[in-house]
C-alpha positions in Angstrom: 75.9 103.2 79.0 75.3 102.4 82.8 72.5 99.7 83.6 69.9 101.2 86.2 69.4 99.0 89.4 65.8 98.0 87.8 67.3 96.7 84.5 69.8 95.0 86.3 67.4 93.2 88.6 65.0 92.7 85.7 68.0 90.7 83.6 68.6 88.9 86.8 65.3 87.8 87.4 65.2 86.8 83.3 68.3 84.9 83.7 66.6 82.8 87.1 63.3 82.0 85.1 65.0 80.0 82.9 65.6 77.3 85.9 63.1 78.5 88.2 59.5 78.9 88.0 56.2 79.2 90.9 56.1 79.6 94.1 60.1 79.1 94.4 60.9 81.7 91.8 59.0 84.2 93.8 60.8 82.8 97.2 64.2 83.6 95.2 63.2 86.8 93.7 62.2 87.5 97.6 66.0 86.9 98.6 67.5 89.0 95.8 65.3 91.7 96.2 66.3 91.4 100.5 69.8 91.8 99.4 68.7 94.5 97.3 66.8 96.6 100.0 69.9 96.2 102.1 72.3 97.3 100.0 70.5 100.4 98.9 69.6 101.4 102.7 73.7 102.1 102.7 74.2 104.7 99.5 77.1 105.9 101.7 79.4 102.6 101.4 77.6 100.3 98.5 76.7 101.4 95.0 75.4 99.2 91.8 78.5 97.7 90.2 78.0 98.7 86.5 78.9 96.4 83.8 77.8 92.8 85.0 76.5 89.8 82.8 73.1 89.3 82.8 72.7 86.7 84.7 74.8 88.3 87.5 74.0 91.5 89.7 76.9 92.8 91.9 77.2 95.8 94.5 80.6 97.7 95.1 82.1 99.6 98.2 81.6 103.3 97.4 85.5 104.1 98.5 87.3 101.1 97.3 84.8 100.0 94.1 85.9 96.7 95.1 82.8 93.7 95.1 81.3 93.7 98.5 78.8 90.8 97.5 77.7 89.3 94.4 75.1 86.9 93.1 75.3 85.0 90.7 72.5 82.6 88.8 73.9 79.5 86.5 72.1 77.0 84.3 70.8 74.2 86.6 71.1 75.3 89.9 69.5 78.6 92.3 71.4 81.3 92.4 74.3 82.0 94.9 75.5 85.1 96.8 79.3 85.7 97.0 80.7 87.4 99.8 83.8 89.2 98.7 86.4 91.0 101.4 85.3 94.7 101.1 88.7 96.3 100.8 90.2 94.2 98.1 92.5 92.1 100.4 92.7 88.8 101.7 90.6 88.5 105.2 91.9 87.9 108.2 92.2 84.3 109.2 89.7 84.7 112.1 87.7 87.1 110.0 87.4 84.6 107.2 86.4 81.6 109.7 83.8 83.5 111.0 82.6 83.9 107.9 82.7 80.3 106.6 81.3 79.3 110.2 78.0 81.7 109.9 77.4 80.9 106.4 78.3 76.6 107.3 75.6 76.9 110.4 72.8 77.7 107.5 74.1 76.1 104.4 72.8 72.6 103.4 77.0 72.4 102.0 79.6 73.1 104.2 82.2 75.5 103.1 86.0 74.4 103.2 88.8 76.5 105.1 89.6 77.7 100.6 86.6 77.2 99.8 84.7 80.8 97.6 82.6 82.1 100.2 79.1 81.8 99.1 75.9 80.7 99.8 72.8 79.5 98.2 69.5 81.5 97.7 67.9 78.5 98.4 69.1 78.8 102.1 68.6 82.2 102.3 65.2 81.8 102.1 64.8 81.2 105.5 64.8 84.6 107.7 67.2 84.0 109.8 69.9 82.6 107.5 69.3 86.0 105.7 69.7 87.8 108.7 73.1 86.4 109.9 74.7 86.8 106.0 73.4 90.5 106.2 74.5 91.4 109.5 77.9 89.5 108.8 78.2 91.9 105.2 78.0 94.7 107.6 80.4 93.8 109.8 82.8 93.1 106.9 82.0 96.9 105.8 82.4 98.2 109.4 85.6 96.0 109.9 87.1 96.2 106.6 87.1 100.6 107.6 84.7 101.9 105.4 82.6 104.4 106.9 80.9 104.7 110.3 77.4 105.0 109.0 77.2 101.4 107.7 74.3 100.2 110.0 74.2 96.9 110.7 70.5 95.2 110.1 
């Protein structure tokens, strides 16, 4: 049985409350449901990726049904947003320090050169951190050759 985009969110948000409660849950739920909107504006190129834990809440390329990004909450600590190479393979060197570089000047911890490429939703509370990671997933879409329609916002 597939798990709708609202149940998924909904187990996501379950699986944040145990940590998380107020005003900063709401500020967190804000962030996933950012990265939500955006990924949904692009039925073309990202779908729902069926048959993730609760406590995580993934969207594929449409072509590939590789992980395009994925977020992720665990005990003790806000969730995080993993930012996967679109097509499957390793990025580009200057692709992938682009990447560490955009999500290093909002991050409160720097990335490493191997380091997974993720960010906290702590950090991407602040509009313009959110901005750069969402206009970087596009590029990674547009680069990585899926199709032309991918705007990026």
């Amino acid at each position: 049985m597939s798990r709708t985009l609202p149940a998924a969110r909904e187990a996501f948000v379950a699986a944040m409350k145990r940590d998380t409660t107020g005003a900063e849950l709401s500020r967190l739920v804000g962030v996933l449901d950012a990265l939500i909107k955006w990924s949904v504006a692009r039925p073309q190129t990202l779908s729902l990726q069926d048959g993730t834990a609760a406590g995580v809440l993934a969207f594929e390329c449409v072509e590939s049904k590789e992980v395009c990004w994925l977020a992720r909450v665990t005990r003790g600590d806000a969730p995080k947003l993993e930012i996967y190479p679109p097509t499957g393979r390793s990025l580009s060197a200057e692709t992938r320090a682009k990447v560490v570089e955009t999500i290093n000047a909002h991050a409160r911890q720097e990335l490493n050169a191997g380091d997974r490429l993720r960010i906290g939703f702590g950090t991407l509370k602040n509009a313009k951190a959110l901005a750069a990671v969402t206009t970087l997933l596009g590029e990674l879409l547009a680069t990585n050759g899926s199709t032309a329609r991918t705007a990026v916002s």
